[in-house]
C-alpha positions in Angstrom: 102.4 121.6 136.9 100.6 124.4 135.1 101.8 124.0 131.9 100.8 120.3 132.4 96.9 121.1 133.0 97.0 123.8 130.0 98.3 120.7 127.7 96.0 118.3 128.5 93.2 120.8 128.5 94.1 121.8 125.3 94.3 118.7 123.9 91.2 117.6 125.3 89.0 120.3 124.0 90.9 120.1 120.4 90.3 116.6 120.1 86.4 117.3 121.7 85.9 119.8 119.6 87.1 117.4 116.1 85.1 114.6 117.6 81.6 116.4 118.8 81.6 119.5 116.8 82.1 117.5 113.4 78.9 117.9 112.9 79.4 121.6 111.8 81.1 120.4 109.0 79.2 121.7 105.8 78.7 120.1 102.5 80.3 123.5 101.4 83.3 122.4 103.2 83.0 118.8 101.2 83.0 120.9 98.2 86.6 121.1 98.3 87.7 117.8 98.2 87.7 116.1 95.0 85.0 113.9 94.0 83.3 115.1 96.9 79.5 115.7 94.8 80.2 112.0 94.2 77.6 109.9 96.3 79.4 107.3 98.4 77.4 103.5 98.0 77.3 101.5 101.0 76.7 97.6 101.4 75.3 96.4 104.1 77.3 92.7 105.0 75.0 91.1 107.8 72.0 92.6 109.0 72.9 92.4 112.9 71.6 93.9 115.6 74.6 95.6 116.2 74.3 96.8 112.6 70.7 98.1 113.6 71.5 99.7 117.3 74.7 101.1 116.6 75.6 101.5 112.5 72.5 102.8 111.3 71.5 105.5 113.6 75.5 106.3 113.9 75.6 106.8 110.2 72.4 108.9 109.9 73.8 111.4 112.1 76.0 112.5 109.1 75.0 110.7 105.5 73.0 113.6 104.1 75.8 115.6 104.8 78.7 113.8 103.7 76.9 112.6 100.8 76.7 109.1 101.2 74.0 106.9 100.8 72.9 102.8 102.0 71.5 100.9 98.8 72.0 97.0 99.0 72.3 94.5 102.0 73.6 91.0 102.3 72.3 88.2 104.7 72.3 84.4 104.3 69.1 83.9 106.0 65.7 84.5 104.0 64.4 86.1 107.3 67.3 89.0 108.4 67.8 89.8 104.2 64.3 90.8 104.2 64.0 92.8 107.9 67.4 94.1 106.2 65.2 95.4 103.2 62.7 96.1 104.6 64.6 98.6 107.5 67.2 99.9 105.3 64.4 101.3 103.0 62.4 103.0 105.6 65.5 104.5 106.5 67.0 105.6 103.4 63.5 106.4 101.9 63.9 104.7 98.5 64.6 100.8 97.5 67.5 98.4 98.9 68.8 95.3 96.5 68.9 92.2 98.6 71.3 89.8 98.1 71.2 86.2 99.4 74.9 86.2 99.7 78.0 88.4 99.6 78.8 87.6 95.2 75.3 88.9 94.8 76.3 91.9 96.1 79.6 92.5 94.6 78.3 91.7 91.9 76.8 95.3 91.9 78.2 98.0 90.2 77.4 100.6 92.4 78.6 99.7 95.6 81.8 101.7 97.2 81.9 100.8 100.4 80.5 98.4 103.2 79.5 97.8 107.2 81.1 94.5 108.1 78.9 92.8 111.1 78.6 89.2 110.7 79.5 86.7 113.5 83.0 87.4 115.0 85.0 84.6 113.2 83.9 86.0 109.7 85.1 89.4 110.3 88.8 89.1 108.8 87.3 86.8 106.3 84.7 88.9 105.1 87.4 92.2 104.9 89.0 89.7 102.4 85.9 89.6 100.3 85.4 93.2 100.4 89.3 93.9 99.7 89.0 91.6 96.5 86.2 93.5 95.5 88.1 97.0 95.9 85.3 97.8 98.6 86.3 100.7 101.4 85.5 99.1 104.9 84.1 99.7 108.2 84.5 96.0 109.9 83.4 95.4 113.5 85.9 93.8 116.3 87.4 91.3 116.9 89.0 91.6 113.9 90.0 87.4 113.9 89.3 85.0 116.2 92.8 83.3 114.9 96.5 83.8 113.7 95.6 82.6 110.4 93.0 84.7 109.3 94.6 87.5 110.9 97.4 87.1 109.0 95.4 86.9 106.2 93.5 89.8 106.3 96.3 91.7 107.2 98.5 90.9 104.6 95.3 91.6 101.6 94.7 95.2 103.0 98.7 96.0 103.2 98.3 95.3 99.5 95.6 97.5 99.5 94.7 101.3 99.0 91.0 100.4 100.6 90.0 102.7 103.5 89.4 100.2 106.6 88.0 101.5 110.3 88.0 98.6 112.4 84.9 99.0 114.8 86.8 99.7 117.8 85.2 103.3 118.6 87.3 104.3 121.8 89.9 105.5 119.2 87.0 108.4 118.2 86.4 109.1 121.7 87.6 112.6 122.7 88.7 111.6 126.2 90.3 108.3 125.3 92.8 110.7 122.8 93.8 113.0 125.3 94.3 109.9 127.6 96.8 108.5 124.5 98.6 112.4 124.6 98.8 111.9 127.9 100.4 109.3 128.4 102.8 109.5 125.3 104.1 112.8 125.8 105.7 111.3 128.8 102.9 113.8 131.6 102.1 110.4 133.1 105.3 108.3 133.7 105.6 104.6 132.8 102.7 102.7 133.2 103.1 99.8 136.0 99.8 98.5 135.9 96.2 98.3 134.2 93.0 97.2 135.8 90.3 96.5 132.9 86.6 95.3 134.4 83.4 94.5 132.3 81.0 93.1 134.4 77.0 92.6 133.9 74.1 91.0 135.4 72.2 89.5 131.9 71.4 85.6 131.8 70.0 87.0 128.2 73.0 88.6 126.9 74.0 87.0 123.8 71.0 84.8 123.7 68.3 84.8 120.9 65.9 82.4 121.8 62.8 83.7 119.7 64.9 83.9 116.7 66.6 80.3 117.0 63.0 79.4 117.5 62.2 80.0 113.9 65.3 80.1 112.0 65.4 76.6 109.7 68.1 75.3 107.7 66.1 75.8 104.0 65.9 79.4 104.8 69.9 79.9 105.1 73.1 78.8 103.7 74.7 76.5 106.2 77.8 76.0 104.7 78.5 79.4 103.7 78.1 80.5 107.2 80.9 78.2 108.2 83.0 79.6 105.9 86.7 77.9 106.9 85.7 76.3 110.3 85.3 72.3 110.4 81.8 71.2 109.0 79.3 70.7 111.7 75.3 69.5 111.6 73.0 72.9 111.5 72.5 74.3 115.0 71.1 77.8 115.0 72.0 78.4 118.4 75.4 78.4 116.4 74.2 80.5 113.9 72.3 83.2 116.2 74.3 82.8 119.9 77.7 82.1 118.0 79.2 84.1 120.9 78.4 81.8 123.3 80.1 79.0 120.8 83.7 78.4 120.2 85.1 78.6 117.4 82.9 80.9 116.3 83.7 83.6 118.5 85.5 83.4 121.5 83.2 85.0 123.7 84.1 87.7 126.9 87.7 88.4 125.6 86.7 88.8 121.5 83.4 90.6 122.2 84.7 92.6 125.3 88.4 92.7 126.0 89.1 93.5 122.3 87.8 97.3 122.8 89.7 97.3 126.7 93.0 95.8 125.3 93.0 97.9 121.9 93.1 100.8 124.4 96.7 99.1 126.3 97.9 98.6 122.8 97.6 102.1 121.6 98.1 104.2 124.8 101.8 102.2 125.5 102.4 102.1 121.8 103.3 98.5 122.2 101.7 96.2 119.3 100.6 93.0 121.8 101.7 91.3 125.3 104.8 89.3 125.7 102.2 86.5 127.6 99.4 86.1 128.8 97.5 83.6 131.4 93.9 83.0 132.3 91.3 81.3 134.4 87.6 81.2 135.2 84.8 78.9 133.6 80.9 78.6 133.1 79.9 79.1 137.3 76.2 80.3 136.6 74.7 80.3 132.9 74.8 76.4 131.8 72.4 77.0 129.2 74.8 74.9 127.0 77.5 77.7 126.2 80.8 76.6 125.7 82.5 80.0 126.3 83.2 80.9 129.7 81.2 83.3 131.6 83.9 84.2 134.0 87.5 85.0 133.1 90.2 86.5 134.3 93.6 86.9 132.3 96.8 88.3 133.2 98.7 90.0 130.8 102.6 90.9 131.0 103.7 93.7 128.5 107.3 92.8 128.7 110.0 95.5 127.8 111.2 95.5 124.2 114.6 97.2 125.1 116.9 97.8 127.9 115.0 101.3 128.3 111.4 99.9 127.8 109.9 99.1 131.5 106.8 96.6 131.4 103.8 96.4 132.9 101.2 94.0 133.7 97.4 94.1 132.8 94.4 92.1 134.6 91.0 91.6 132.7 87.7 90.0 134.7 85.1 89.7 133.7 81.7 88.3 134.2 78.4 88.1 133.2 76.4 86.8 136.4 76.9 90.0 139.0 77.7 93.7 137.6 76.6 97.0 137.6 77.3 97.6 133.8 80.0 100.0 134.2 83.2 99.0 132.1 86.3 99.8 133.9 89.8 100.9 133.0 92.4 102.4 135.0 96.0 103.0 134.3 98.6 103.1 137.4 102.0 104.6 137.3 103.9 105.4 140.3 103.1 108.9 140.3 98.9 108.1 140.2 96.5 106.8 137.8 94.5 107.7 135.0 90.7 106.5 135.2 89.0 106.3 132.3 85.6 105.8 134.6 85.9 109.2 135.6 88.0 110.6 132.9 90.1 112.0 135.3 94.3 112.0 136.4 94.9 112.3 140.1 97.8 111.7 142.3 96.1 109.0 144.0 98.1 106.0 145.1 100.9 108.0 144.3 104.6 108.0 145.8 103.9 110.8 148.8 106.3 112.7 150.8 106.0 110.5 153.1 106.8 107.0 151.3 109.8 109.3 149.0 111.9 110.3 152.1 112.1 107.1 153.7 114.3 106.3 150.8 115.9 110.0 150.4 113.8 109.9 147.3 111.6 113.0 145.9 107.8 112.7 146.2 106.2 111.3 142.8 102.4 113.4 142.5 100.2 113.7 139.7 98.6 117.1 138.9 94.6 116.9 139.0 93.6 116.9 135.4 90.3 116.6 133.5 90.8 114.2 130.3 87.7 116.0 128.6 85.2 118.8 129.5 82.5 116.3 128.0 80.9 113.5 130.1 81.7 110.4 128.0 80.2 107.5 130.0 81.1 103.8 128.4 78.3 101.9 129.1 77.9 97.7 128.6 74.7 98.1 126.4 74.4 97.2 122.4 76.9 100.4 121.3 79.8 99.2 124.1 80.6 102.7 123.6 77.6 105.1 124.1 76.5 107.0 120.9 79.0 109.5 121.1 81.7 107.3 120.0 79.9 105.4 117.7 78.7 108.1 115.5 82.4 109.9 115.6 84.0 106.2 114.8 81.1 106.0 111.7 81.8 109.8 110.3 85.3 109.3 110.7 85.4 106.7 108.3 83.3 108.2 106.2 85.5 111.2 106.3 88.5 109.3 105.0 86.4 107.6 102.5 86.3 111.1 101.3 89.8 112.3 102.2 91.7 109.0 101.6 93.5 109.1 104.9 94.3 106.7 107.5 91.3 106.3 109.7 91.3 106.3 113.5 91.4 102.6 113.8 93.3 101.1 110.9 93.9 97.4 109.8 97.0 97.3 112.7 94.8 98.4 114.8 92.5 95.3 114.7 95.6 93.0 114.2 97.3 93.9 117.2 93.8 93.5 119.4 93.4 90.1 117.8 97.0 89.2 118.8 95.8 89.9 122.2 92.2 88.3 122.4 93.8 84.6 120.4 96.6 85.0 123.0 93.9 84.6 126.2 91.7 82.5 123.9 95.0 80.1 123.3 95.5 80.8 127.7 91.8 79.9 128.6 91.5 76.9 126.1 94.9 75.2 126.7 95.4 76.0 131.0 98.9 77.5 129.8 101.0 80.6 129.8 101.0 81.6 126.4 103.8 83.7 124.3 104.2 85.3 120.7 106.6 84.3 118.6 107.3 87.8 116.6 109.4 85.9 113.6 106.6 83.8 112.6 103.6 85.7 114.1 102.0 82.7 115.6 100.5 82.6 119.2 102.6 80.0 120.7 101.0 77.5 123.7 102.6 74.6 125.5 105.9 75.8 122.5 103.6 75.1 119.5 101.3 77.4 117.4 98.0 77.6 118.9 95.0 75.3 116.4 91.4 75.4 117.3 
């Protein structure tokens, strides 16, 4: 049991020490790579406030060092462009080109690279744009709210040499890689169970009244926001609360359960469930959402082979009672592995007890500490704290430089999308839904699931 706490100690602090002590990089260090003096020219695709809480001060942790540098910014609404502008240049302490629309921008010659934060159902679409125009990408999650653009997407970076970080920042986080060494290097024993929880108290989350107050159809381009989805009338509670509206994002599981399920995905080095089910419903904020404010889905992660054991995963969540503490704890008969407290323990683990009843050997988990750095997840703006949104941001930015594979590549975000359409397809249709792996369609009631 010794060797196993030196491991994991070890490959906590290495991992800490790549994700937190970045920063001692030195533009000396840079100077070795090639093209490295080069300033990197970043596009701004969708002034959010994600893109204002979480990108911005995540990327000016490290873009005097690395070299890199914001200069143009893309929104379809008159107002955002020119808070965009007008931010951005503050910021970055010289001018910023606004566009009124993505071919403005491309249109650029000295753009490199670009944030993705639009609404949810434009992410895959806009990484198409940005992969036709030979742009690097850092794309926020979900990475596609269907099969189709995933598909898509997916298929346009394979043929690709783009960088592409897809916003799912628990892959930066020092304790979440030691939790993935952990359990792949076989420590932990088969996982028999997850238990993911995001709960919160906040009638105003994804609500913009003030700004659906003002925003009016002249002062945006309706039909480019739309993009592939059936034409509708103007609503900018569709525009500005999109997460509240299918099928422009499908609310708790896109915007929540895409970072919880990312983390099954990569830990068990399986690519998506076998099927999933789900319930719940609007119980308290009728404000005129159509997404769910409750949900509960059940995932099984059915073995692939005869030496593959499954598991099964359980995701609530709610947005009416919560102490704003995500959740995520992984159970295998020998304990579990809590990602609250970053921790492995023997608890609920076969004891001496339970073993000899069946002339079996007890089953116990040594104590170990994922990470020597508290790393709490919180449910705010960054879903991920500022630690792993600035290491996600530089990371990218280092294999801009480098030309490696980032921490969360394109399969990355296609696998969590599998997984989100999948409960999506569940919670929309009231069946158990599968994935056909020949034609890569989620399949519900034993046809491909259509919004």
């Amino acid at each position: 049991m010794t060797h196993r706490r030196a491991f994991i100690k070890q490959s906590a602090k290495a991992t800490a020490a790549t994700a937190l002590a970045s920063m001692s990089w030195t533009a000396k260090s840079y100077g070795n790579i090639i093209g490295a003096n080069d300033r990197v020219r970043v596009g701004v695709i969708g002034f959010s406030d994600r893109h204002r809480s979480s990108h911005i001060p995540a990327f000016m942790n490290h873009y005097k060092e690395l070299n890199f540098d914001i200069v143009a910014v893309s929104d379809i609404w008159k107002v955002r462009r020119e808070e965009g502008v007008e931010y951005l240049k503050s910021k970055m302490e010289h001018d910023i080109i606004g566009c009124k629309n993505n071919e403005e921008l491309y249109s650029l010659k000295d753009i490199d690279a670009v944030f993705i934060s639009t609404a949810d159902f434009q992410h895959a679409l806009h990484t198409i744009e940005a992969l036709k125009a030979n742009k690097d990408i850092y794309v926020e999650k979900p990475f596609a709210e269907t099969m189709e653009d995933n598909r898509a997407a997916l298929k346009a970076a394979k043929a690709s040499d783009r960088i592409i970080q897809v916003g799912s920042q628990r892959r930066s986080g020092p304790n979440y890689q030691a939790a993935a060494k952990y359990i792949q290097s076989g420590q932990f024993g088969d996982i028999t169970m997850v238990e993911l929880a995001w709960n919160v108290n906040q009638p105003g989350r994804w609500r913009r009244e003030a700004l659906v107050a003002k925003c009016q159809e002249k002062d945006l381009d309706w039909k480019r926001y739309l993009m592939n989805r059936p034409y509708e009338n103007f609503d900018p509670r569709k525009y500005l609360e999109y997460r509240l509206f299918w099928p422009y994002s499908s609310g708790l599981s896109g915007q929540w359960m895409s970072h919880q399920i990312d983390t099954v995905n990569w830990f068990s080095e399986m690519n998506h469930p076998r099927s999933v089910v789900a319930n719940g419903g609007i119980y308290q904020w009728k404000d005129g959402r159509k997404n769910w404010d409750t949900i509960t889905s059940v995932f099984d992660y059915g073995p692939t082979d005869d030496l593959t054991k499954g598991f099964q995963v359980v995701f609530t969540s709610r947005m009416h009672n919560g102490v704003e503490d995500p959740s995520e704890i992984y159970y295998s008969n020998g304990g579990e592995l809590n990602l609250i407290t970053n921790k492995v323990s023997s608890k609920g683990g076969l004891s001496e007890k339970a073993a000899a009843q069946m002339k079996m050997k007890a089953n116990l988990l040594p104590e170990v500490n994922l990470t020597e750095f508290e790393i709490k997840v919180e449910s705010g703006a960054n879903t991920g704290g500022d630690i792993l949104t600035s290491t996600h941001v530089r990371n990218w930015m280092e294999c801009i430089r480098s030309r490696k594979q980032t921490n969360a590549p394109v399969e990355a975000g296609y696998s969590h999308s599998i997984a989100t359409i999948m409960t999506n397809a569940a919670a929309r249709t009231g069946q158990k839904v599968t994935f056909d792996e020949k034609t890569q369609e989620v399949m519900a009631g034993g046809k491909p699931f259509k919004y």
